[in-house]
C-alpha positions as CSV (number, residue, x, y, z in Angstrom):
1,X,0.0,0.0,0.0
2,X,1.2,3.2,-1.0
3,X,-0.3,6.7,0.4
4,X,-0.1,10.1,-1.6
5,X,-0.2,13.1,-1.0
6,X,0.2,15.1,-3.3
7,X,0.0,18.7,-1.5
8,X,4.0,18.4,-1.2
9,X,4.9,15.4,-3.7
10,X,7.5,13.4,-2.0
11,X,7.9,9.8,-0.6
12,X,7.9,10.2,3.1
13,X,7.0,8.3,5.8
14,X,3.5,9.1,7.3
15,X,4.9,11.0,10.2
16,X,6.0,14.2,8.2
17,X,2.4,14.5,7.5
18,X,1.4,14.1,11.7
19,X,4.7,16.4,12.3
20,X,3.1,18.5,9.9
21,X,-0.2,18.7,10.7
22,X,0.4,19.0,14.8
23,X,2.9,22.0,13.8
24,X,0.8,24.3,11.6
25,X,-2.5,23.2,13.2
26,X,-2.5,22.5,17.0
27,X,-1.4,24.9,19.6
28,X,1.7,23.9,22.0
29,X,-0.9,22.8,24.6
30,X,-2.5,20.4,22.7
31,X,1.2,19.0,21.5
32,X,2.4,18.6,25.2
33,X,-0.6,17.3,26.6
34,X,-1.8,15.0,24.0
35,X,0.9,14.4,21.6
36,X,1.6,10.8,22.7
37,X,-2.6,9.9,22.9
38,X,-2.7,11.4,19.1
39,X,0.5,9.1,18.1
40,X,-0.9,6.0,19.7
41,X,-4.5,6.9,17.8
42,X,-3.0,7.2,15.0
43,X,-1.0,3.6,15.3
44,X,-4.2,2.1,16.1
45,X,-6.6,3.6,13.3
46,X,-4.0,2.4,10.7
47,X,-3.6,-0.9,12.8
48,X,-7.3,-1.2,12.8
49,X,-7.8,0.0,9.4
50,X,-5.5,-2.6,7.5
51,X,-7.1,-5.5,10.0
52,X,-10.6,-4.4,8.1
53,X,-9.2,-4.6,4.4
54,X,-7.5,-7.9,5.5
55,X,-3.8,-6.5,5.0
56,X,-1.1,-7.4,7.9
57,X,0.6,-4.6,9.5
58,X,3.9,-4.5,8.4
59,X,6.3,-5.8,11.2
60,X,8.0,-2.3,11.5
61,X,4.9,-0.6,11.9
62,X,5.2,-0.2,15.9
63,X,4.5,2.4,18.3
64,X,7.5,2.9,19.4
65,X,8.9,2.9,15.9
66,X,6.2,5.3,15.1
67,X,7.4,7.7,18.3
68,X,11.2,7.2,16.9
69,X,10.0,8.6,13.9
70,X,7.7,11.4,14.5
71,X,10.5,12.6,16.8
72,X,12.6,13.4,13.9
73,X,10.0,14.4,12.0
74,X,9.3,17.1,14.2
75,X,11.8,19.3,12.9
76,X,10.1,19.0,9.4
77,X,6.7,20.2,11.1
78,X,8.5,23.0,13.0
79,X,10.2,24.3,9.3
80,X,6.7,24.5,8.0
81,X,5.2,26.2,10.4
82,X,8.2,28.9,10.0
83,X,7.4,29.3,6.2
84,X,3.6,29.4,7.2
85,X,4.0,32.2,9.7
86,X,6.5,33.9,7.5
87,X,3.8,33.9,4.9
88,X,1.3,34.8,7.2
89,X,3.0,38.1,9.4
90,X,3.2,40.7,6.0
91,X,-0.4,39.1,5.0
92,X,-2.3,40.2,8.5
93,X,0.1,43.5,8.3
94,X,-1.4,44.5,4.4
95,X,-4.7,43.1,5.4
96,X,-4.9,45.0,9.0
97,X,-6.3,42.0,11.0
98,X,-7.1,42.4,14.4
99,X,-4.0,42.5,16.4
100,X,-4.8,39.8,18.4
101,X,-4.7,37.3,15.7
102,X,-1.4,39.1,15.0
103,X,-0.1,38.6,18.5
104,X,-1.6,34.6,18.8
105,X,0.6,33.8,16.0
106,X,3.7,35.5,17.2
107,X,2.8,33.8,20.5
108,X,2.7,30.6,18.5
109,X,6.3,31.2,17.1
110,X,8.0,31.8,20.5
111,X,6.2,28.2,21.4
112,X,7.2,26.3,18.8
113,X,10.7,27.7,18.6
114,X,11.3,26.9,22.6
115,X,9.9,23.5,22.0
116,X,12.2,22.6,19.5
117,X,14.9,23.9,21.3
118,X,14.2,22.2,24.7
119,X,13.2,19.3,22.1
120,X,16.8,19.3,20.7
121,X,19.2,20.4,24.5
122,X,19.3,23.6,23.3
């Protein structure tokens, strides 16, 4: 089974796409308190998944593996969400959003860039 996306085409394993997603989308609460429930969902809905189309799961395919994995991957997420908010700061400047959606994304960067830093023993 092969999955593709084809918003960035690349061959990748699946957790660039959950790095991805919990970097651009999810705050730094909802990373901290339930990144490793989200990983271990996310095991079991593919688990389950292939179980129901009568497919084994591939004998890497383990949660901790998976946890190995997203780790790196997090750096991935965390470069994406840089280009996003670099995107995004002269867009709510021209467009004169309201500052506090200004500020919450601001607020977002400091976040992310201290978790990656305590992430990596910075």
């Amino acid at each position: 089974m092969i999955l593709m996306d084809f918003q960035i085409f690349q061959e990748a394993c699946p957790t660039t796409d959950i790095a991805y997603f919990l970097f651009t989308s999810a705050s730094r609460t909802i990373r901290k308190e339930h990144e490793d429930d989200l990983l271990q969902l996310y095991h079991k809905t593919v688990c389950d998944l292939l179980e129901s189309l009568g497919w084994e799961t591939w004998p890497e395919f383990t949660l901790e593996n998976l946890k190995e994995r997203y780790s790196r991957a997090k750096f991935y997420g965390f470069s994406l969400f840089l280009v996003l908010f670099s995107l995004h700061a002269p867009y709510s400047k021209q467009k004169a959003l309201v500052e506090n959606e200004t500020f919450e994304w601001q607020h977002r960067l400091m976040g992310v860039v201290e978790e990656m830093c305590q992430s990596n023993g910075a």
